[in-house]
N, C-alpha and C positions, 0 to 999 in steps of 0.2 A: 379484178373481176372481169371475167370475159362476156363477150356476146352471148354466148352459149349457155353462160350460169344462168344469165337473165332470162332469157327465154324457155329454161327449162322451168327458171320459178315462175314465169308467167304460166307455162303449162299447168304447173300447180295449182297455182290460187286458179286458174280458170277452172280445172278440174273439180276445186271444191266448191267455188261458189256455186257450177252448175248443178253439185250435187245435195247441195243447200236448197238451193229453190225449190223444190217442189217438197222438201220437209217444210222449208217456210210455210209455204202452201196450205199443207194441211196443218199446219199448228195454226195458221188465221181461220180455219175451218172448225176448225174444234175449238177456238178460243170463240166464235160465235157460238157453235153450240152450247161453251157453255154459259154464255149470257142469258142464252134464251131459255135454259136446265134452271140458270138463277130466276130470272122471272117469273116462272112455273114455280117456286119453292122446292124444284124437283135435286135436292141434297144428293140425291144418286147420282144423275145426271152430271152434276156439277164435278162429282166424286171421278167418275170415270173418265168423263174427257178431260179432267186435270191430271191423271194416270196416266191418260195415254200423249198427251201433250205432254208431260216430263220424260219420256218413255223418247219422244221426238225432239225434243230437245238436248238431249242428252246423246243422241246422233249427230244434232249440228254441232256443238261440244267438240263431239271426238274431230270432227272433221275441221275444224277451228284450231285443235291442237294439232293435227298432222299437217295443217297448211302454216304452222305458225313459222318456221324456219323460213320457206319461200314470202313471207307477205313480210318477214325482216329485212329479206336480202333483196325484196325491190325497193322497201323504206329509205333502206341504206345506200342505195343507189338510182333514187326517184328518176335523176335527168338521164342516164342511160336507159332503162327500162322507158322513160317515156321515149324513147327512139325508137324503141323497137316492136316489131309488128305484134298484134295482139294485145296492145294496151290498152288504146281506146276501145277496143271488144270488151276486157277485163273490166273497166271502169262503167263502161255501160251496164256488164250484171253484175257490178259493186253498188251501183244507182237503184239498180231490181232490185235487191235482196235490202237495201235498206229501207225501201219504200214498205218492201212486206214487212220489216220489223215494226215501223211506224204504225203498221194498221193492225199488227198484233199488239204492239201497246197500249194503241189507242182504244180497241176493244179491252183489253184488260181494265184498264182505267175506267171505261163503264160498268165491267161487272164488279170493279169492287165498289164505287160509289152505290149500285144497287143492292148489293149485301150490306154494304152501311147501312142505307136507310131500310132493309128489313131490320136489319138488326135491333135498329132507333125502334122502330116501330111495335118490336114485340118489350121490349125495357120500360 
């Protein structure tokens, strides 16, 4: 493995997670809208920004599968790649993008607990 493989798979996964975050973005966007669609009983609402969130998701997806070869071939070579410039960049929006995963979970996990208990409530 040369200097040059790594850096060019660091180019990579930098490339995608930069192209990741701002679908993060708005997937935590529309996963509050659709909490607040749930609270409202607004079933459309719910409807749509689940559409267009799997529509968003299915973009970071593809791009998860195009970076998979490069986020191998730094695994596979962690202490070369950690030499080289651009890693600690890398890891910093590898720290962003999990933090947004975190807070799209973590709103997901209110709105199903809130559909639970509509659900409870009409039974």
């Amino acid at each position: 493995m040369t200097s040059a493989d790594i850096d060019s798979a660091l180019a990579a996964c930098t490339a995608g997670i930069e192209a990741e975050l701002p679908l993060l973005r708005r997937i935590h966007e529309l996963s509050t809208l659709q909490y607040d669609s749930s609270a409202r009983n607004d079933i459309d609402g719910v409807c749509r920004t689940g559409n267009a969130r799997e529509e968003l998701l299915a973009q970071v997806l593809a791009i998860e599968v195009r970076t998979r070869p490069a986020r191998e071939l730094l695994a596979a070579n962690a202490a070369l790649a950690a030499s080289r410039p651009g890693h600690d960049a890398l890891s910093d929006l590898r720290q962003s993008a999990a933090g947004q995963i975190a807070e799209i979970l973590a709103v997901g996990e209110r709105t199903k607990e809130l559909l639970r208990t509509a659900q409870a409530a009409r039974e």
